[in-house]
Structure formats: C-alpha cells, structure tokens
Backbone bond lengths (Angstrom), bond angles and torsions (degrees), N, CA, C in turn:
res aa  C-N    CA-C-N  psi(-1)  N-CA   C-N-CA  omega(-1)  CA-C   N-CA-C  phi
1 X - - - 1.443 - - 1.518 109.66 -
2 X 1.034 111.45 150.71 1.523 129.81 169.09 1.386 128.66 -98.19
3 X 1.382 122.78 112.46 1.602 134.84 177.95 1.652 102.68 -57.13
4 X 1.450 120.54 111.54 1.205 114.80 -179.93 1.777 113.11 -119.62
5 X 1.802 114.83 40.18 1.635 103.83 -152.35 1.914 79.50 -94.68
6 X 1.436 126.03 -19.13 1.258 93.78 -173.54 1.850 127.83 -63.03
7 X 1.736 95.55 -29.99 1.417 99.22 -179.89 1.499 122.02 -89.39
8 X 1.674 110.85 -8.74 1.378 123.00 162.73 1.889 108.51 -66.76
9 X 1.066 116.89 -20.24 1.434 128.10 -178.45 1.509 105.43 -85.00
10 X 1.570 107.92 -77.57 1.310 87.51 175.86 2.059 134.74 -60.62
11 X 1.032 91.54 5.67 1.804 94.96 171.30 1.474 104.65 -79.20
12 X 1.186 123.56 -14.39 1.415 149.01 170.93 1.603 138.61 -66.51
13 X 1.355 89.19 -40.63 1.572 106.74 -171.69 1.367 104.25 118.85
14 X 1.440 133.20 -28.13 1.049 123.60 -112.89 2.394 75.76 -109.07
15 X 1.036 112.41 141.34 1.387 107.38 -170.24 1.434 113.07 -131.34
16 X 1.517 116.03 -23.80 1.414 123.44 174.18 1.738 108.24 -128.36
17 X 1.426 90.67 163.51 1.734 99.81 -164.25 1.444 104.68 -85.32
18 X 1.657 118.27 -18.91 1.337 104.40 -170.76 2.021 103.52 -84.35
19 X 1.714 114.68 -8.81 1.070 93.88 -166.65 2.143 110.77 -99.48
20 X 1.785 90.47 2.86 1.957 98.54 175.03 1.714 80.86 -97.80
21 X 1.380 132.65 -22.44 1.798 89.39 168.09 1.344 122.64 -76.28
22 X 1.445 110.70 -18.82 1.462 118.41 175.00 1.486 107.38 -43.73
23 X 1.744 108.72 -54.02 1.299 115.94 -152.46 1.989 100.11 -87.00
24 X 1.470 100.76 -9.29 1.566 89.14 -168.42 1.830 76.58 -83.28
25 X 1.565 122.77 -58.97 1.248 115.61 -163.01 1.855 116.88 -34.21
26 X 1.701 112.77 -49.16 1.196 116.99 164.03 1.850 124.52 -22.64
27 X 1.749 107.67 -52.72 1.754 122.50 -174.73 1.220 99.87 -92.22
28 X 1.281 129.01 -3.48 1.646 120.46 172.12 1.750 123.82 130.50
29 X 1.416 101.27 -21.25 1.147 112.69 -161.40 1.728 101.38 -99.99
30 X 1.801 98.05 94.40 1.291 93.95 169.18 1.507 120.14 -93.02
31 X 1.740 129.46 135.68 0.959 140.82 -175.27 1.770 117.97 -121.48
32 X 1.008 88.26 137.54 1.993 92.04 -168.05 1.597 94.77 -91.68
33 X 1.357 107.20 144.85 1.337 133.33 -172.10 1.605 103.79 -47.48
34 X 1.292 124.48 -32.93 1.720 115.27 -178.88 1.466 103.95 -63.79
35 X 1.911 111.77 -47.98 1.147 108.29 -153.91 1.086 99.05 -81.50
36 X 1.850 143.30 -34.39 1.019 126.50 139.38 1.473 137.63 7.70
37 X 1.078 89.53 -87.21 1.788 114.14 169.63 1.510 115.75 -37.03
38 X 1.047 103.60 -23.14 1.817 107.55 -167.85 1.371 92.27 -93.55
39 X 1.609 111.34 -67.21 1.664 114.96 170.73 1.390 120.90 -4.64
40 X 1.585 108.48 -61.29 1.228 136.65 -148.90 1.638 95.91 -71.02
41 X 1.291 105.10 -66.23 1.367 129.33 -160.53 1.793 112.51 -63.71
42 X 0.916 99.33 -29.05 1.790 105.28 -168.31 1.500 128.77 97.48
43 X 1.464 86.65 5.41 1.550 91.37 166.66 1.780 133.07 -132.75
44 X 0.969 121.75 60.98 1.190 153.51 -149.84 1.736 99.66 -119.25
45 X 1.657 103.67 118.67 1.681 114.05 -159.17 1.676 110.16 -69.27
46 X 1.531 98.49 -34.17 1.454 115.93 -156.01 1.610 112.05 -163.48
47 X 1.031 112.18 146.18 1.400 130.52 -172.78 1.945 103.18 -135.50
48 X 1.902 100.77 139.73 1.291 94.20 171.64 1.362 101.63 -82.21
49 X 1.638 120.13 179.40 1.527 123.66 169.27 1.391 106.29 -69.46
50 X 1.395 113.14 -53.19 1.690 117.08 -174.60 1.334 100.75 -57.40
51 X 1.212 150.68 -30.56 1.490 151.51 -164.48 1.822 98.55 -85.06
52 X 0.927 109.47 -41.05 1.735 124.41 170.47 1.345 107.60 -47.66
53 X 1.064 101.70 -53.43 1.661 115.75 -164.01 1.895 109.12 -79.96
54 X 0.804 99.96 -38.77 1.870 120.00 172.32 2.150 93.77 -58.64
55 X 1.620 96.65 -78.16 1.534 93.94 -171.58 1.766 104.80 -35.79
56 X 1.527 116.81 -63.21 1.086 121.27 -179.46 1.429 127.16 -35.91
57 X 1.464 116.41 -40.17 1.026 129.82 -167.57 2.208 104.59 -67.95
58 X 1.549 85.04 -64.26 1.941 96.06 175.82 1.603 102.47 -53.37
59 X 1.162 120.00 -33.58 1.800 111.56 -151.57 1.668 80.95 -93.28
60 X 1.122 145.12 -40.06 1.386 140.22 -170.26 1.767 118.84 61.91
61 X 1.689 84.84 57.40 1.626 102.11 -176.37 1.641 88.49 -138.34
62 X 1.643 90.78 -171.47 1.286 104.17 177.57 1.381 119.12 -104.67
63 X 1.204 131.80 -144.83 1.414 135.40 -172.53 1.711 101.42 -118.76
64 X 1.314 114.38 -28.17 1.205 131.73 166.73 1.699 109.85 -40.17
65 X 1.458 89.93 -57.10 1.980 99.36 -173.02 1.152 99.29 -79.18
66 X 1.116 139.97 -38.03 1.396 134.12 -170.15 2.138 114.74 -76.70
67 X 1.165 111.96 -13.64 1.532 123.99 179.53 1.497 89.31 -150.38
68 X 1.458 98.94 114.64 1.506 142.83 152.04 1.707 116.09 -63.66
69 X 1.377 117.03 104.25 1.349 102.41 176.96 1.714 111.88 -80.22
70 X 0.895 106.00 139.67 1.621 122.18 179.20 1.600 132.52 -116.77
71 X 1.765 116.34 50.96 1.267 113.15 -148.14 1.614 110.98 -87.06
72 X 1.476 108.32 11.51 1.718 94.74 162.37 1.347 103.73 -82.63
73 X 1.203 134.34 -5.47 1.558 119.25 174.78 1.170 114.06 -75.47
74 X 1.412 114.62 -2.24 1.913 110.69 -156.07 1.835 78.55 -100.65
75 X 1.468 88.44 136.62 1.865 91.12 159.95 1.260 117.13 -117.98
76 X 1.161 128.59 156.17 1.433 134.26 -147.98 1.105 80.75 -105.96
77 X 1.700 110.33 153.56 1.432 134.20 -163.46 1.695 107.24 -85.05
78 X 1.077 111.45 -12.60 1.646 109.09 173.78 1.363 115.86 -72.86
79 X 1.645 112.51 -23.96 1.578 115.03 -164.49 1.352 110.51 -70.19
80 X 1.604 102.69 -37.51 1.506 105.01 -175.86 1.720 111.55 -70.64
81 X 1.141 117.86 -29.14 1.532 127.52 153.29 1.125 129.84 -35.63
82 X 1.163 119.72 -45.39 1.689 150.92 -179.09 1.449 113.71 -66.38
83 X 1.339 96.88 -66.53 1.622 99.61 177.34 1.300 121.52 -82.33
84 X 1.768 103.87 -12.28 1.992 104.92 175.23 2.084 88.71 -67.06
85 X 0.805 110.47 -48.43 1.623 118.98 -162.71 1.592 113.79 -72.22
86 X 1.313 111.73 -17.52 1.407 119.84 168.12 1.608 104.16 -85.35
87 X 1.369 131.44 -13.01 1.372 138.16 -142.24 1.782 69.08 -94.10
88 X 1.665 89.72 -63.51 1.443 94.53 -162.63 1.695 142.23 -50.58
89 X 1.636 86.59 -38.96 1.853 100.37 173.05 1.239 88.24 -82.03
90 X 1.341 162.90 24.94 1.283 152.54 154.59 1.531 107.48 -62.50
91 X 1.755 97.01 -46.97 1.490 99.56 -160.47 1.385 111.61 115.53
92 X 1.647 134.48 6.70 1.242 140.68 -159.38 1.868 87.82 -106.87
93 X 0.985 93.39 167.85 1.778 124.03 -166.14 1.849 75.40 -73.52
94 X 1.079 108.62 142.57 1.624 127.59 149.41 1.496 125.95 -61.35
95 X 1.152 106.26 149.06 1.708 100.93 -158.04 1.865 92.00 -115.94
96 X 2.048 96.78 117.77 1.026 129.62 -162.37 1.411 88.08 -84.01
97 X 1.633 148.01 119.81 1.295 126.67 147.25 1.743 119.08 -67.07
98 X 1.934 104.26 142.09 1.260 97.85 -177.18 1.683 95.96 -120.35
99 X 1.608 102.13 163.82 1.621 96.81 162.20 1.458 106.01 -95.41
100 X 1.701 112.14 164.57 1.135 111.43 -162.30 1.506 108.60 -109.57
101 X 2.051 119.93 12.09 1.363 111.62 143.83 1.399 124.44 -74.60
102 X 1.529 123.14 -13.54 1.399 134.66 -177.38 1.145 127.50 81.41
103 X 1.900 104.49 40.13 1.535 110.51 -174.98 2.035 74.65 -111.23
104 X 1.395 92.49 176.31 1.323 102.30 -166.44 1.592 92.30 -86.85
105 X 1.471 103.96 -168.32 1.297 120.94 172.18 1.669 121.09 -114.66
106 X 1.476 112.97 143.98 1.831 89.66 -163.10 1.531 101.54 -68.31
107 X 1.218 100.48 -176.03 1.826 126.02 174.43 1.348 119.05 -48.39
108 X 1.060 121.57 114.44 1.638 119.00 170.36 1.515 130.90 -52.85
C-alpha cells in the first residue's frame, strides 16, 4: 500500500506538515515532529487505527484516499515455492530457515 496523506492534504489547503499537526494536535492527536515527518513523507512503518480515524476526521476524506492499494507489489504465495524448488532441482544447497536472534529452531 501507498501512504497518500501528503496529497490528501494538499486537496485541502493544507501544504505543510507542521500546520495538519497543528490541526490534528487541535482533535487530540498529538504527534512528535519525527513521526510527523514520516506521515508527511510516505514513509511511515505503522499507523494506530484511532490515529487513522483522527487524520480522517480533520482531512474529511476517507481511508480509501489516504492508502493507495498497490496489488502488483503483492506476490502470490506460489512464486516463492517456485523458485525455492527451482533452487532445488538446480542442485543448490537447500534453504535452512534461521532465526535472526541465533537460537536455533525446534525439531521438525
């Protein structure tokens, strides 16, 4: 999906990030200038629902405009199947999953 609040803002009026935190801070939703910043930018990890609902509420859109669906990015779960199994009739080493604190994984 795609973060779309900067151009949902400016359809708004709204042109800089410090003056929709003004307006989110106004309905409740105070946001610190990093997380701001991410908002703004399009790259922002995570959003709460209630924080969703606040932006939504000031910008007077939906959730629709604000997240862009993007389904050529999604890959279908067979592909990764495909190429583990092409890895394999290749003749390549088998692919061991590890965890990434470096305790093992239990017994199969």
């Amino acid at each position: 999906m795609k973060w779309n609040l900067r151009l949902a803002a400016a359809n708004r009026g709204i042109w800089k990030a410090s003056e929709l935190q003004r307006l989110l801070a106004e309905h409740g939703l105070v946001i610190s200038a990093g997380k701001m910043s991410g908002l703004w930018s399009g790259e922002s990890a995570s959003i709460k629902l209630d924080d969703l609902n606040i932006i939504c509420a000031v910008l007077g859109c939906g959730v629709d405009e604000l997240l862009i669906l993007q389904p050529d990015k999604v890959k279908r779960a067979d592909e990764g199947q495909e190429q583990q199994a092409a890895t394999v009739a290749s003749g390549g080493p088998p692919i061991i999953p590890k965890r990434k604190d470096g305790r093992t994984l239990p017994p199969t």
